[in-house]
NUVODO-187822 format. One record per residue (C-alpha): residue number from 1; residue in three letters; x, y, z. Coordinates in nm, 3 decimals. Layout:
NUVODO-187822
+-----+------+---------+---------+---------+
! pos ! code !      xx !      yy !      zz !
+-----+------+---------+---------+---------+
! NUM !  ALA !       X !       Y !       Z !
...
+-----+------+---------+---------+---------+
***
This chain:
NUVODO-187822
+-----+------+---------+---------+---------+
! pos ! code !      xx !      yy !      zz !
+-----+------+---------+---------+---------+
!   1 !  UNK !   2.624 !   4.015 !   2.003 !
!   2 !  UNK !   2.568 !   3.917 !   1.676 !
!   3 !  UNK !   2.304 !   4.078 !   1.392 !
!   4 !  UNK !   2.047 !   3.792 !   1.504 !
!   5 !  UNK !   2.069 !   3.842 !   1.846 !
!   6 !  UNK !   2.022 !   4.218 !   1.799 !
!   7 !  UNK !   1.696 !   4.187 !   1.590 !
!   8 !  UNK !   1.557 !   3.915 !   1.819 !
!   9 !  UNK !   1.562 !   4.180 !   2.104 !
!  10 !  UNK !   1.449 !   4.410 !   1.872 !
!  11 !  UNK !   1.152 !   4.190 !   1.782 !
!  12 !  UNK !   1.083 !   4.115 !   2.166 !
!  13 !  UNK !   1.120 !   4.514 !   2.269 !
!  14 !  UNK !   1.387 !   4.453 !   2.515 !
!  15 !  UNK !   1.603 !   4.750 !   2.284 !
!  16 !  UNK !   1.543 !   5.121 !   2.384 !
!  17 !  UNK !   1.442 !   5.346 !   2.149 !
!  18 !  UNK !   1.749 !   5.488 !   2.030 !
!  19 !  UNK !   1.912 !   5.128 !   2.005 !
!  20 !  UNK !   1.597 !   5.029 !   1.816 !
!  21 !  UNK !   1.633 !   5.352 !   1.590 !
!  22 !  UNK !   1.977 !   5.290 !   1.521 !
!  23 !  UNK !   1.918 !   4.932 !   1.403 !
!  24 !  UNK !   1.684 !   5.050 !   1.174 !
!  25 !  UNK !   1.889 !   5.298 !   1.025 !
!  26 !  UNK !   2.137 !   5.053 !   0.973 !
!  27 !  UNK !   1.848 !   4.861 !   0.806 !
!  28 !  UNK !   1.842 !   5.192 !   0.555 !
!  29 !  UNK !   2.184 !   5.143 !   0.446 !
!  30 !  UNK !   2.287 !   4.755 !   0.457 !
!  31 !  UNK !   2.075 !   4.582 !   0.192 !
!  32 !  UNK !   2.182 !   4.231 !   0.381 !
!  33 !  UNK !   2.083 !   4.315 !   0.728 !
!  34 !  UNK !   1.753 !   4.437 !   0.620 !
!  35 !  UNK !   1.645 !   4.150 !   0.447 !
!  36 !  UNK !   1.757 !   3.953 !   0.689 !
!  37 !  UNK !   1.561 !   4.169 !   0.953 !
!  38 !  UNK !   1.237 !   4.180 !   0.684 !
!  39 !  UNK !   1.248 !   3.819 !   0.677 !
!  40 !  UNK !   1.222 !   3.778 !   1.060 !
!  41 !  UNK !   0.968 !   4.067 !   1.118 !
!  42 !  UNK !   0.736 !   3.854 !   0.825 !
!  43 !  UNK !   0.783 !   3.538 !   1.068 !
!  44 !  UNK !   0.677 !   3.720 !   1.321 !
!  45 !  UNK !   0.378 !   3.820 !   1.184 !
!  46 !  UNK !   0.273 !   3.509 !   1.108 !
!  47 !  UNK !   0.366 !   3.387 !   1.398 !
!  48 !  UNK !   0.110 !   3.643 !   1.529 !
!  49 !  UNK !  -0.147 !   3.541 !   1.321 !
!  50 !  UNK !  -0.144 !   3.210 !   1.398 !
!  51 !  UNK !  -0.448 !   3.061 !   1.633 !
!  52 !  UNK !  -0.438 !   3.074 !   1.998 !
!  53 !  UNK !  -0.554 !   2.739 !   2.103 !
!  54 !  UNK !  -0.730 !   2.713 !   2.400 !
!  55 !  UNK !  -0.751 !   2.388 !   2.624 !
!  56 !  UNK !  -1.125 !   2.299 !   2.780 !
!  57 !  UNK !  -1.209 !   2.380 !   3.128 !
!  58 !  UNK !  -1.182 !   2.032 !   3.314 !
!  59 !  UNK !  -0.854 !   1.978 !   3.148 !
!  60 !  UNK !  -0.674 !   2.051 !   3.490 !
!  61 !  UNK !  -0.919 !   1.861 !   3.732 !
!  62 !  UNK !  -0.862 !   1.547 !   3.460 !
!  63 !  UNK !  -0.496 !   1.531 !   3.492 !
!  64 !  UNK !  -0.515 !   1.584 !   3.866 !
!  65 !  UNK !  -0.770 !   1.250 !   3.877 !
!  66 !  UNK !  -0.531 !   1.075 !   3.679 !
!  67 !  UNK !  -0.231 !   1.156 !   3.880 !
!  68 !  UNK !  -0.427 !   1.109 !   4.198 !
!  69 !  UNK !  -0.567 !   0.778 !   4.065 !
!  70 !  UNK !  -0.212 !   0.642 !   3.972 !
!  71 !  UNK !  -0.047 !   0.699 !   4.288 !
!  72 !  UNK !  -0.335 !   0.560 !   4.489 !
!  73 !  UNK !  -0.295 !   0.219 !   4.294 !
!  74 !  UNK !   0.090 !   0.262 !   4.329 !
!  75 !  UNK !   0.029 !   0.226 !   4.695 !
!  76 !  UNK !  -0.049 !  -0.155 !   4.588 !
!  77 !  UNK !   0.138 !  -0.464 !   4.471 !
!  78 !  UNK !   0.244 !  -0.619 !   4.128 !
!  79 !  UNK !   0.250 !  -1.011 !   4.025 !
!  80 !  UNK !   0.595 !  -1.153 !   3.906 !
!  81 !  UNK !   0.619 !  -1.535 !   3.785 !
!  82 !  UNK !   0.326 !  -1.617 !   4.001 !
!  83 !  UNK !   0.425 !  -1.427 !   4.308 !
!  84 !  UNK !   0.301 !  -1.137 !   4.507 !
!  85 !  UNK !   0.566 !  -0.827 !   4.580 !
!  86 !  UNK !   0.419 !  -0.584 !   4.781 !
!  87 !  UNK !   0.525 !  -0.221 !   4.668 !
!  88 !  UNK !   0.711 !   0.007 !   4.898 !
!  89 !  UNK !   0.555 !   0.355 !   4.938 !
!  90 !  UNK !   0.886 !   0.523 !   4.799 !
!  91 !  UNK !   0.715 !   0.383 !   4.465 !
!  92 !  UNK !   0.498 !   0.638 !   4.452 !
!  93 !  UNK !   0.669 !   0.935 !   4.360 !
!  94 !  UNK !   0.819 !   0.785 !   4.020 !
!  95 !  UNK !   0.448 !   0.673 !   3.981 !
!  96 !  UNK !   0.297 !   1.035 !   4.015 !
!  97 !  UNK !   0.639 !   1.169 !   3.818 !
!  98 !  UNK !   0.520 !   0.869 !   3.531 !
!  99 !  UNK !   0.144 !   1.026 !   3.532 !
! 100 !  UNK !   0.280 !   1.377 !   3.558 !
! 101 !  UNK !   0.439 !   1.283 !   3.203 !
! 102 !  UNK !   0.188 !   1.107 !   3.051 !
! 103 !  UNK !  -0.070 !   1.368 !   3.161 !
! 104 !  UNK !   0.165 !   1.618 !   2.959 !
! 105 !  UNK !   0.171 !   1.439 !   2.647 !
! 106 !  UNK !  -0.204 !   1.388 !   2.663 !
! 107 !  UNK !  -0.265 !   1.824 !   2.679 !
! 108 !  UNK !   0.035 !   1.842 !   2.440 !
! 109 !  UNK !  -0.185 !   1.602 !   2.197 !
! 110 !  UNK !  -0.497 !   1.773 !   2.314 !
! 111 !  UNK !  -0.368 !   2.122 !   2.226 !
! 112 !  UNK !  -0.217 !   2.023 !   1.937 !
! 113 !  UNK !  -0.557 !   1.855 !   1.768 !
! 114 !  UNK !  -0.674 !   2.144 !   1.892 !
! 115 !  UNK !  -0.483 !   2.394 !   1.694 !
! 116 !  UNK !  -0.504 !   2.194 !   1.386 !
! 117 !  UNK !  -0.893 !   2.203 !   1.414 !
! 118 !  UNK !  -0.874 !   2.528 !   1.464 !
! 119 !  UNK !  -0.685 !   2.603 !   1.169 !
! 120 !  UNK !  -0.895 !   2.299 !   0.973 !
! 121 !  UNK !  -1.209 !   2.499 !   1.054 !
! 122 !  UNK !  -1.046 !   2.896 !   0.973 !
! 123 !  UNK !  -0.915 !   2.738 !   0.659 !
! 124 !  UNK !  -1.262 !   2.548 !   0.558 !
! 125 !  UNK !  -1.418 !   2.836 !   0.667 !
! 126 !  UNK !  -1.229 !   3.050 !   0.450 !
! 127 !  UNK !  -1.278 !   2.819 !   0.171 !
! 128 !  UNK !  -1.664 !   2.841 !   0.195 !
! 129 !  UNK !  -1.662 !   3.204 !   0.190 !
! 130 !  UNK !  -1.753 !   3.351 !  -0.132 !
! 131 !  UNK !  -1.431 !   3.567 !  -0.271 !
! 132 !  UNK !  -1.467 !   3.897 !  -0.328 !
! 133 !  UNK !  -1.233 !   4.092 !  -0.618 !
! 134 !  UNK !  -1.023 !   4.392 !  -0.427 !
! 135 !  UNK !  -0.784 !   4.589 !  -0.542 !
! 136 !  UNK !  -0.455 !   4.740 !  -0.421 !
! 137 !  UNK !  -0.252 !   5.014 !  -0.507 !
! 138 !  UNK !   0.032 !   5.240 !  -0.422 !
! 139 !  UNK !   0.215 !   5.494 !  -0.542 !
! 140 !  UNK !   0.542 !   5.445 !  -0.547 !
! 141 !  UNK !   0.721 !   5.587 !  -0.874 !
! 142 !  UNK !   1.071 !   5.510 !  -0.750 !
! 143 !  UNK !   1.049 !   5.188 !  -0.632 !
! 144 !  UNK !   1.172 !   4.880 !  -0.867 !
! 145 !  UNK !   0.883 !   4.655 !  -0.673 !
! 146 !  UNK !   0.618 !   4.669 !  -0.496 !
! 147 !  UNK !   0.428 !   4.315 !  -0.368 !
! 148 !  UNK !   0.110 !   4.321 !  -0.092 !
! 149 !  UNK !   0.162 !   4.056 !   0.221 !
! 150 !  UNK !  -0.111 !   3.983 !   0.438 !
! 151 !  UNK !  -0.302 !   3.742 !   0.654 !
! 152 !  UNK !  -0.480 !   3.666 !   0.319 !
! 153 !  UNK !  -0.150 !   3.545 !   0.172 !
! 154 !  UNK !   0.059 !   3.419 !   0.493 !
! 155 !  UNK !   0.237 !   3.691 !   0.459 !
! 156 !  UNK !   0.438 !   3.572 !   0.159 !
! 157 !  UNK !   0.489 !   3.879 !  -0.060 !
! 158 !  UNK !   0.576 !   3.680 !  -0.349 !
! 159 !  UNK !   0.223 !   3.555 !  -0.369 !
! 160 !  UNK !   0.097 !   3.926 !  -0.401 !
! 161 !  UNK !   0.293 !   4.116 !  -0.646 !
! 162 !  UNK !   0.196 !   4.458 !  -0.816 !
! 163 !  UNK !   0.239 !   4.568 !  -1.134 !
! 164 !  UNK !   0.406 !   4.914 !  -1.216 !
! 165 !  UNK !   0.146 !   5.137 !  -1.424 !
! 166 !  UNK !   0.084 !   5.506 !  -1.510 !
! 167 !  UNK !   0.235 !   5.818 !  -1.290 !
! 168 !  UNK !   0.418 !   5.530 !  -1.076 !
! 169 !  UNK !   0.154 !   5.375 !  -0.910 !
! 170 !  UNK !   0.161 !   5.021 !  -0.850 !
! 171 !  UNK !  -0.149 !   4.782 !  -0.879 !
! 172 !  UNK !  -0.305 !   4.452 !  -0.822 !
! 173 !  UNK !  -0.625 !   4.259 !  -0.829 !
! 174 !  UNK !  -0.645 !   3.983 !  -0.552 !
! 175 !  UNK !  -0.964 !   3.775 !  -0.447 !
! 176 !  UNK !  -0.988 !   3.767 !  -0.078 !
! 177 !  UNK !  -1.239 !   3.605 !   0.117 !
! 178 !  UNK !  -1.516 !   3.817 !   0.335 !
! 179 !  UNK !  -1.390 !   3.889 !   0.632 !
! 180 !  UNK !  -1.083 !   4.156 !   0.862 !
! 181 !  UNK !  -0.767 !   4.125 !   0.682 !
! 182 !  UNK !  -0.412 !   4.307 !   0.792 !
! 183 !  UNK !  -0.151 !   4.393 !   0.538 !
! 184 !  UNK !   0.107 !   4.591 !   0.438 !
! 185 !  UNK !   0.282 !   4.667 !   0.117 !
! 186 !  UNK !   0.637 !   4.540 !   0.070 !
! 187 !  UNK !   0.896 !   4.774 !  -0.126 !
! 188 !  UNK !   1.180 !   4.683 !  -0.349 !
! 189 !  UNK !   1.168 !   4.331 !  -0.130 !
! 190 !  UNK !   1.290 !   4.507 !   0.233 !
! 191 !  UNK !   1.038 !   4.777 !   0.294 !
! 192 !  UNK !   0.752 !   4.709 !   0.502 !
! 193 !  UNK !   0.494 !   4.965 !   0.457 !
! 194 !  UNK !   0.119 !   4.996 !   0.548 !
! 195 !  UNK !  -0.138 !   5.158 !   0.331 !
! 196 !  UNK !  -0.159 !   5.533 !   0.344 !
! 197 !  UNK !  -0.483 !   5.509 !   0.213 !
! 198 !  UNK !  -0.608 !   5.263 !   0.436 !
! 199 !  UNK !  -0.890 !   5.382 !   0.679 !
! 200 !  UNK !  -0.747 !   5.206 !   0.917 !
! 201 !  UNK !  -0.469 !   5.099 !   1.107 !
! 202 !  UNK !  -0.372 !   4.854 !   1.411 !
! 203 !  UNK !  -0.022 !   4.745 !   1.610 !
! 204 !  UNK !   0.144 !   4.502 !   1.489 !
! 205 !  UNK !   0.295 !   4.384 !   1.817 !
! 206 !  UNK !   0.601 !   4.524 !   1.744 !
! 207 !  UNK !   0.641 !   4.832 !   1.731 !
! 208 !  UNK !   0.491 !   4.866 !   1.368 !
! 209 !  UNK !   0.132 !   4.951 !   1.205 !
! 210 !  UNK !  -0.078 !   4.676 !   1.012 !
! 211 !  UNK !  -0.305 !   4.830 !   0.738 !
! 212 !  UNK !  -0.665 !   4.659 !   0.769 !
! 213 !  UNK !  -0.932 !   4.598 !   0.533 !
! 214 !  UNK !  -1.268 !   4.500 !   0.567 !
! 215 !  UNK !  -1.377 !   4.299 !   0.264 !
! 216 !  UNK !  -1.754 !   4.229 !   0.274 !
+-----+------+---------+---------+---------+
***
């Protein structure tokens, strides 16, 4: 089983916990395999953060009408060159299989305009919100970086770097909009971290702990 097998299972829970331990320890001493595994543990989380779209409540009972609708008329005839060719009732099933598919497509399309409204509407939403000046900070006075990732950011921790000040402690100024955020602090580019001063804390869905802030 190779390394990205190992940290997929890790990232679905299907390791036990001393597995699970011992990948992370490896984590400690291979520089490659742990950014490797910090790079999929950030796509997770924003795979996690991502919308959940939902389809509307008659969705089902319109695809069955359709379905039902196009086998009923399959039941009928077609015109060729002038002529009249009665249809055979073994027609049907390629009919209904024909709806069947085109009824996917149309809730694929459906849930995908869905999502992107959704996300249209978080992200003009966001956009109208007034920003509101908070500060981060950790200290860490052995660490060569320190960079914040969030929902705030996409969790790209480039975006939210900290700069190295007095007695080791790391800071940064970010405007966030009003609203929940989760984040954690990133360390030397491979340690994921949450906030020890945070006031709270939430799962992550995997295994982990999200800092959260409430910026009002």
């Amino acid at each position: 089983m190779n390394d990205r097998e190992l940290i997929q299972r890790l990232l679905d829970g299907e390791l036990d916990v001393e597995e699970a331990a011992n990948l992370r320890a490896r984590a400690v001493s291979d520089p490659q395999f742990a950014a490797e595994l910090s790079a999929f543990e950030a796509m997770a989380r924003g795979v996690a953060a991502l919308p959940r779209p939902v389809p509307p409540e008659n969705l089902e009972a319109h695809i069955l009408r359709r379905v039902a609708g196009t086998a009923e008329r399959s039941r009928g005839g077609f015109f060729r060159a002038g002529s009249f060719f009665p249809l055979r009732h073994t027609w049907a099933a390629p009919a209904v299989l024909a709806a069947g598919l085109a009824a996917s497509i149309t809730c694929a399309w459906w849930l995908g305009y869905r999502t992107g409204s959704a996300r249209m509407r978080d992200a003009a939403s966001r956009t109208a919100s007034p920003e509101v000046v908070v500060r981060f900070s950790l200290n860490a006075p052995h660490a060569r970086s320190v960079e914040v990732a969030g929902d705030f950011n996409a969790w790209r921790p480039e975006r939210g770097p900290l700069a190295l000040g007095s007695a080791g402690t790391w800071t940064a100024t970010l405007k966030l909009p009003a609203g929940r955020h989760e984040y954690l602090f990133v360390i030397d580019g491979k340690r994921w971290v949450p906030d020890p001063s945070a006031s709270e804390l939430v799962d992550d869905g995997f295994g982990g702990k999200n800092a959260v802030i409430e910026v009002l």
